[in-house]
Each structure stands twice: as C-alpha cells, then as structure tokens.
C-alpha positions in Angstrom: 32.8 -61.9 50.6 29.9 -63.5 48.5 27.3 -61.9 51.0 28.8 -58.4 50.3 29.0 -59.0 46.8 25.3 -60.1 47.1 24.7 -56.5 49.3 26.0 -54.4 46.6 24.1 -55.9 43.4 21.5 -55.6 45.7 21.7 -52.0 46.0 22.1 -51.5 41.9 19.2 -52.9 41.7 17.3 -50.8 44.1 19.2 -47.3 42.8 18.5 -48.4 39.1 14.4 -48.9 40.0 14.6 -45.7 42.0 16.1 -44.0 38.9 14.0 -45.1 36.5 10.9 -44.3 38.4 12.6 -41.0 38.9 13.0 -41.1 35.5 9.6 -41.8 34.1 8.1 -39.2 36.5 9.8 -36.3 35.0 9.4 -37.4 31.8 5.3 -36.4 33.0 6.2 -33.2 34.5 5.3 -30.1 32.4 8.7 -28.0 32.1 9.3 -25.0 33.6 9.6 -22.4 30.9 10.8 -18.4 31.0 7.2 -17.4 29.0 4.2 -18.2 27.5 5.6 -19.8 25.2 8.7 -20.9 23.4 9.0 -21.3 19.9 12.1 -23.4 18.3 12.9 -23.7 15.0 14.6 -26.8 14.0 16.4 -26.9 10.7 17.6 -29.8 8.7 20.5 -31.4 9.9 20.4 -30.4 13.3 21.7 -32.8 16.2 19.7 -33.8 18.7 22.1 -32.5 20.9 21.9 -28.9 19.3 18.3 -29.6 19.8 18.0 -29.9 23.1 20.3 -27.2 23.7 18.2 -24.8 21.1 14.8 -25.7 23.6 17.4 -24.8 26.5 18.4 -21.4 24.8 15.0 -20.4 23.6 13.4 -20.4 27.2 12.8 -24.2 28.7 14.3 -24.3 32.1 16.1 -27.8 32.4 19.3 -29.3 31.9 20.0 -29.4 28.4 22.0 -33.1 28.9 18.5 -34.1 30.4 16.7 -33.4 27.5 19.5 -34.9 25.1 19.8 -38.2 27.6 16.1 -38.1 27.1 15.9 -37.8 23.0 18.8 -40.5 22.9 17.2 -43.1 25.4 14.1 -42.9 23.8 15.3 -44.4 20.3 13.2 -41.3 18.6 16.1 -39.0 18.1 16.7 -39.6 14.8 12.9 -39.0 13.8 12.5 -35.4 14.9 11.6 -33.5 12.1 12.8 -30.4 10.8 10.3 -28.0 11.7 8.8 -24.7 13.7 7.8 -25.8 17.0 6.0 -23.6 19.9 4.9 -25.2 23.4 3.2 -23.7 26.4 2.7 -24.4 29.9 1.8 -28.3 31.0 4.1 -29.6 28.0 5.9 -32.3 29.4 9.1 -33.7 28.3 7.2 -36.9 26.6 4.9 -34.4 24.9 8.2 -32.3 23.8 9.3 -35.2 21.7 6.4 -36.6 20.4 5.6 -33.1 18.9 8.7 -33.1 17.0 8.2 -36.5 16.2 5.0 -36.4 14.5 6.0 -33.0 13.0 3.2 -31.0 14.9 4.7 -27.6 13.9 3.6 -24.2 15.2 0.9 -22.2 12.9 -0.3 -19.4 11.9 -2.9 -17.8 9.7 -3.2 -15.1 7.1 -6.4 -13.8 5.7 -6.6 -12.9 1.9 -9.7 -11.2 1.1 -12.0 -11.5 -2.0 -11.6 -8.5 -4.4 -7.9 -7.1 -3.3 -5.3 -7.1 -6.0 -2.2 -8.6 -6.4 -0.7 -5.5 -4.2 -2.7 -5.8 -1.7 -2.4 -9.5 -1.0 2.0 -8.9 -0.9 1.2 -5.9 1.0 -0.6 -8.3 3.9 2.1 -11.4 3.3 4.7 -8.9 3.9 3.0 -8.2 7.5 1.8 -11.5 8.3 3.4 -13.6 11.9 6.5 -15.6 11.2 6.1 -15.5 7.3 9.4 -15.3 5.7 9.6 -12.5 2.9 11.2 -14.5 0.1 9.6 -12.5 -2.4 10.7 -9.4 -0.7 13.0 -8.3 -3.4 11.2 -9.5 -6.1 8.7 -8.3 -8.5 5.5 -9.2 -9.7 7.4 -11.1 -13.2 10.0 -12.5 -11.1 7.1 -14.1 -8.4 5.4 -15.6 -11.4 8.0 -17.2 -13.2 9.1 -18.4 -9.4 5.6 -20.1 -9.3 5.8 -21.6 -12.7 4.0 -19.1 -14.7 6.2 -17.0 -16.7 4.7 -13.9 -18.6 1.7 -14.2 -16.9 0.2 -11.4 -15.0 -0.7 -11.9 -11.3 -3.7 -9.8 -11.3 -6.8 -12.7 -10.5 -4.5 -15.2 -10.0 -5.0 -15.9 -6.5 -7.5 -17.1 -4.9 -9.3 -15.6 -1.6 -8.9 -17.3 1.4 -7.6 -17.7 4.9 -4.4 -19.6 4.8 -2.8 -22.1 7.7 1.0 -22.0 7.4 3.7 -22.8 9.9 5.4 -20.3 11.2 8.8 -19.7 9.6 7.5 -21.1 6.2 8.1 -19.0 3.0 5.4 -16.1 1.5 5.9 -17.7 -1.9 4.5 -20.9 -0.4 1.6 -19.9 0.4 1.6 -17.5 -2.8 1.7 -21.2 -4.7 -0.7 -22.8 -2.8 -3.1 -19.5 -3.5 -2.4 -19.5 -7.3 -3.1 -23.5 -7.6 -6.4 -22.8 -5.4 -7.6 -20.5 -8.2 -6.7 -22.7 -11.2 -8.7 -25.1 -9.7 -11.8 -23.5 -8.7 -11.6 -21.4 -12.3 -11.2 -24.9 -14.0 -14.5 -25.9 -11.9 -16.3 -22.7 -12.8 -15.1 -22.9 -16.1 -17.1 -26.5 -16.3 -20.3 -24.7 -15.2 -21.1 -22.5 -18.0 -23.9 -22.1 -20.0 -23.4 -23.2 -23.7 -24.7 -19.2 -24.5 -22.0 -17.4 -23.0 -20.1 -14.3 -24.5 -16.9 -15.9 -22.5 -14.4 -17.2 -25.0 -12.0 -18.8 -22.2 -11.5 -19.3 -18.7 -9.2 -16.1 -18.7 -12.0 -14.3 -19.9 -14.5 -15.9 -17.0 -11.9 -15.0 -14.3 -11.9 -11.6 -15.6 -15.3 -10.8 -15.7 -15.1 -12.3 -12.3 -13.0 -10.1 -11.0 -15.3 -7.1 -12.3 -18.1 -8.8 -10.7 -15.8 -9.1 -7.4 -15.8 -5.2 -7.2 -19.2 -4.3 -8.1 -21.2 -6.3 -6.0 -22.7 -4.7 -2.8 -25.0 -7.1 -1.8 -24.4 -11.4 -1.9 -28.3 -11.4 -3.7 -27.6 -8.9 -6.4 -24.5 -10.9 -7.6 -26.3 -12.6 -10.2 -28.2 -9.7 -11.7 -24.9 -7.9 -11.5 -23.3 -10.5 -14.3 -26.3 -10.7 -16.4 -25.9 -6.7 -16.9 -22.2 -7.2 -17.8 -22.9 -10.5 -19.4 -26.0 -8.9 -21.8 -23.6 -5.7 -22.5 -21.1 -8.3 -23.5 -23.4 -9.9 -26.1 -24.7 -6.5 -27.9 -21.2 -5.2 -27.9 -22.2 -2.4 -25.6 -19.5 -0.9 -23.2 -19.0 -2.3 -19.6 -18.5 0.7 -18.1 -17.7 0.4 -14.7 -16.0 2.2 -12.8 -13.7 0.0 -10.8 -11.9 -0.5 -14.0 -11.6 2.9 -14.4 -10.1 3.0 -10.9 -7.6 0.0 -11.5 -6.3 1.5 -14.9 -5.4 4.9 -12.2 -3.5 3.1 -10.6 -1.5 4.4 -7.5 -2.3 8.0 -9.1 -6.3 7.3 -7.9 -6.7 9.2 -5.3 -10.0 7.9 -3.9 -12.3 10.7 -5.6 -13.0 9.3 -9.1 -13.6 12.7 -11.2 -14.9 13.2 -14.6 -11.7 13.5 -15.9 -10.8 10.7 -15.1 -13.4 8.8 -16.9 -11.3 10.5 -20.1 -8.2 9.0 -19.2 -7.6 6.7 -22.0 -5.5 3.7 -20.1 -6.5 -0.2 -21.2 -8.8 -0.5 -18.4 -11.6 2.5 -19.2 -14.4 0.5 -20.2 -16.4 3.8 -20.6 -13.7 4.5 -23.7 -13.2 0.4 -24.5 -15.6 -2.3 -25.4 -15.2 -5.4 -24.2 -13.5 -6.6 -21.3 -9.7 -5.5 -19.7 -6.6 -6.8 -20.7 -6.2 -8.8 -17.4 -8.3 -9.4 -14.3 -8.8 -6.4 -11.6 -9.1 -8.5 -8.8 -9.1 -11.4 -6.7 -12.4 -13.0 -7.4 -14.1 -15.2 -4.9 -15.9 -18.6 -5.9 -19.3 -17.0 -6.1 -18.0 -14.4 -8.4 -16.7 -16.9 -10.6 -20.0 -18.7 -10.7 -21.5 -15.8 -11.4 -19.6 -14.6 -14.2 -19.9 -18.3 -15.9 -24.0 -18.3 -15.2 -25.2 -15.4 -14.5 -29.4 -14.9 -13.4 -31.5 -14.9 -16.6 -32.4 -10.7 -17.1 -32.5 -8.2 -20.1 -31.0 -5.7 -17.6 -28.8 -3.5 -19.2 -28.2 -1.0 -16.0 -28.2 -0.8 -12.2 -27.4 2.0 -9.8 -26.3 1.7 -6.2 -29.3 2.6 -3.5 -27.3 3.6 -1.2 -27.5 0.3 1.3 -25.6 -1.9 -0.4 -28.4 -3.2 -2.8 -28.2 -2.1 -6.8 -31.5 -1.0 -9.0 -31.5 -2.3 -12.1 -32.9 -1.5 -15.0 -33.6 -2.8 -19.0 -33.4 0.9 -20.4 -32.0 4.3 -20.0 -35.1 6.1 -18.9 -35.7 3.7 -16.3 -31.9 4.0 -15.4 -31.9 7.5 -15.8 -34.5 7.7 -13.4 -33.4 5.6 -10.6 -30.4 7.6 -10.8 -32.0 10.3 -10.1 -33.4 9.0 -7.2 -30.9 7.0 -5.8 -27.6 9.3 -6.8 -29.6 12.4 -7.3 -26.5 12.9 -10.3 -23.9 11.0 -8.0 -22.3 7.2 -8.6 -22.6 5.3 -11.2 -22.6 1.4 -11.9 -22.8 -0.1 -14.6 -24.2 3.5 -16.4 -23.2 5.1 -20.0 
C-alpha cells in the first residue's frame, strides 16, 4: 500500500514537470493565425476571458481557454490595458500578453500638409486608417468649442505635420494635439520678432504666415517673400495676393482666377483691402511663421513668379513691370498692384 501510494505521487510529479515544460514551450511558439495580421480592439472593462476569446474571433488559431488559462496563470490579467492591438506572424503567446501589458497599441499615421486649410485637413482625417470620425457631424464652430476654443475660427489653427495615432483613436484627438502644436510653435515664433515689426499680435503673425505659406515657391525666397508683405504692411500699401483672393472664392473658385474675380469685393481681396484678412488662409508651417515674425532685410515692394519655382523681386513698378513682362509676358501675378 505505501509503495503504491509512493508510485502514484510519483507519477504527479513527473505529469506535472512534463506539463509545465509543455507548458512553457508553447508559451514560445508563435500562433498560428488566419492572416497577416489580426487586429483586436480591447475596450475598458473587458474580461480577460472576453479577451482571449476576442483574439480567438478576430483570427488567432488556438483554444480560447488556452489563452484565458494563460492570462490567469500569469498574474498579468488584470494589467492588460484597454487598447488597439495588431500582431503578425512569430508572435508568441508570451509576446501576446506582454503587448497588452505594456500597452504597445497598433498605429497609424496621417500626414497634414503645410498650407491646406481647415477643409482640407477634415477632408484627409475623414479618409485616414482606423481614425474614428467623431467630428463627422459636426461643424467647424462645434469642433472648436469641442477643443476648447469657442468663437474661434479654425483657419491656421493647426499645425502641419505627420501625426502617430493608434488605430481606433478619435479624429478630434489628433485635431487637439494639432491645434496645441500650433499654439506652441506661434508662441515660440511670436518670441522671435523683431522689435520693428508691423505685427500687432500673434494672430496677426500667424496670419501673415499663412499668406507666406501659399506664396512661397521656393524654401530660399521665403524670406524675401515676407519682407515684400512685411514693407507693404508698413507704408500702408495693399498686399495683394492672390491666394487671398482665391480663399475669399471659396468653393465657387474654380481653379482659373479671372479679372473679375479680382473685383469681387469678399473680406479677403487684398487688391480691394489694405491690410491683412480677417483670419488666417492656411496652415502655416514653422518656417513660415519665422518668416512672417523676421523677415530678410529688403526694400522690395514686388516679386513675380519665373516660372521654376523661384520669385523676381523688385523695389519699384518699372522694375516689376518689367520682370513681368518677361517672366508672365502679362500672365500671374504675386505680390503685383
């Protein structure tokens, strides 16, 4: 009796060892999975049990008890963190949990690029991988009161860049971290400027920036471009420009700008207007902001496009009259009365 008794606790011994090397070799193997890739999305709240079931559903081929028995047993199941999570082949179970664990959540990217408007950056959230549309129903008031700016327009208020989110995260996230990025780097710019500029604000700065933005060709001419706005500025003398002309068109601008429409009397014709418009026209990048707070040293009053990018410039209206001529030959303008 005592020698079987011996025998059999024996043989636990042996089939718990066997098990747990069993065990802590599968826990290495990668997991078989139905694609690529599987993506989970873990809300708050959710059992590890529903977890390891959810990994189950979305495409990982193993027992869902396994993983469960494996969550529990570790004594990290109650650390997973809510979250988007993607894996790919050769992620092994231990590597399954330690992702959740240290929150390592699936990413993506979206690209916001200097000198689109407001519209243009919702247009590109709206498409963007995995981005939830929060601000789908809402308009351009009702996004900036949701991002703590009430009565404020949008236009310039974001700053260009390429943004990291993870996937399943809110547009108006990213919208928020967008608008702080361009308070701060206009508060920076705003530091920068010379004790002789026409600028009466940062507003002001971030809207000439935003003219800057759309009228620069070429990174070298940036400069020279603000000095022309920045000297027409001081003499009172109208910016005219016509991407201000274009952005008071609206949707109506058609891509052809026309004489006529140099006519139209909207807040943003700075051929009828002196002074700068009401509100930004653009997303300005950080350059354009420096520029706009100090601009290169010039008397230039004009510049025309070449025709490669590059601008001429010029201190009076013969010489601007006659690089038009040779440049436009009676065609585009810059900065031009």
């Amino acid at each position: 009796m005592k020698r079987a008794l011996k025998r059999g606790l024996f043989l636990l011994l042996v089939l718990a060892f066997a098990g747990g090397g069993l065990a802590a070799w599968w826990l290495t193997q990668p997991l078989a999975l139905a694609s690529p890739s599987v993506e989970l999305s873990v809300e708050p709240g959710t059992s590890p049990r529903e977890i390891a079931q959810g990994w189950v559903d979305a495409g990982v081929r193993a027992p869902p008890l396994l993983l469960y028995e494996w969550f529990r047993w570790s004594g990290q199941a109650r650390k997973i963190r809510a979250g988007s999570y993607e894996i790919g082949p050769g992620t092994t179970p231990l590597a399954l949990l330690n992702k959740m664990v240290r929150g390592d959540e699936a990413q993506a990217t979206v690209r916001l690029i200097e000198g689109w408007t407001f519209r243009q950056f919702r247009a590109e959230l709206a498409k963007a991988e995995a981005l939830k549309p929060d601000t789908a129903s809402m308009n351009d008031a009702e996004v900036m009161a949701a991002l703590g700016s009430p009565g404020r327009s949008p236009e310039g208020w974001f700053f260009p860049d390429t943004y990291a989110y993870s996937k399943g995260a809110s547009d108006l996230a990213v919208l928020q971290r967008a608008h702080r990025a361009m308070q701060r780097r206009l508060e920076a710019a705003w530091l920068e400027r010379m004790p002789d500029t026409p600028l009466k604000s940062p507003e002001e700065a971030l809207t000439l920036a935003s003219i800057i933005e759309k009228e620069t060709g070429q990174t070298a001419d940036r400069g020279k471009v603000a000095s022309v706005f920045v000297n027409r500025l001081r003499i009172g003398m109208p910016l005219q420009t016509d991407p201000t002309v274009i952005y008071g068109l609206g949707e109506a601008f058609d891509g052809n700008l026309r004489r006529r429409d140099l006519q139209a009397d909207t807040p943003y014709n700075t051929y009828l207007r002196t002074g700068l418009t009401p509100t930004p026209i653009s997303m300005p990048g950080k350059a354009s902001l420096i520029a706009a707070v100090r601009p290169e040293t010039s008397r230039a009053l004009y510049f025309v496009a070449r025709g490669d990018g590059s601008s001429q410039f010029s201190e009076n209206l013969a010489d601007h009259n006659r690089a038009v001529n040779r440049y436009q030959r009676g065609g585009g303008r810059g900065a031009a009365p």
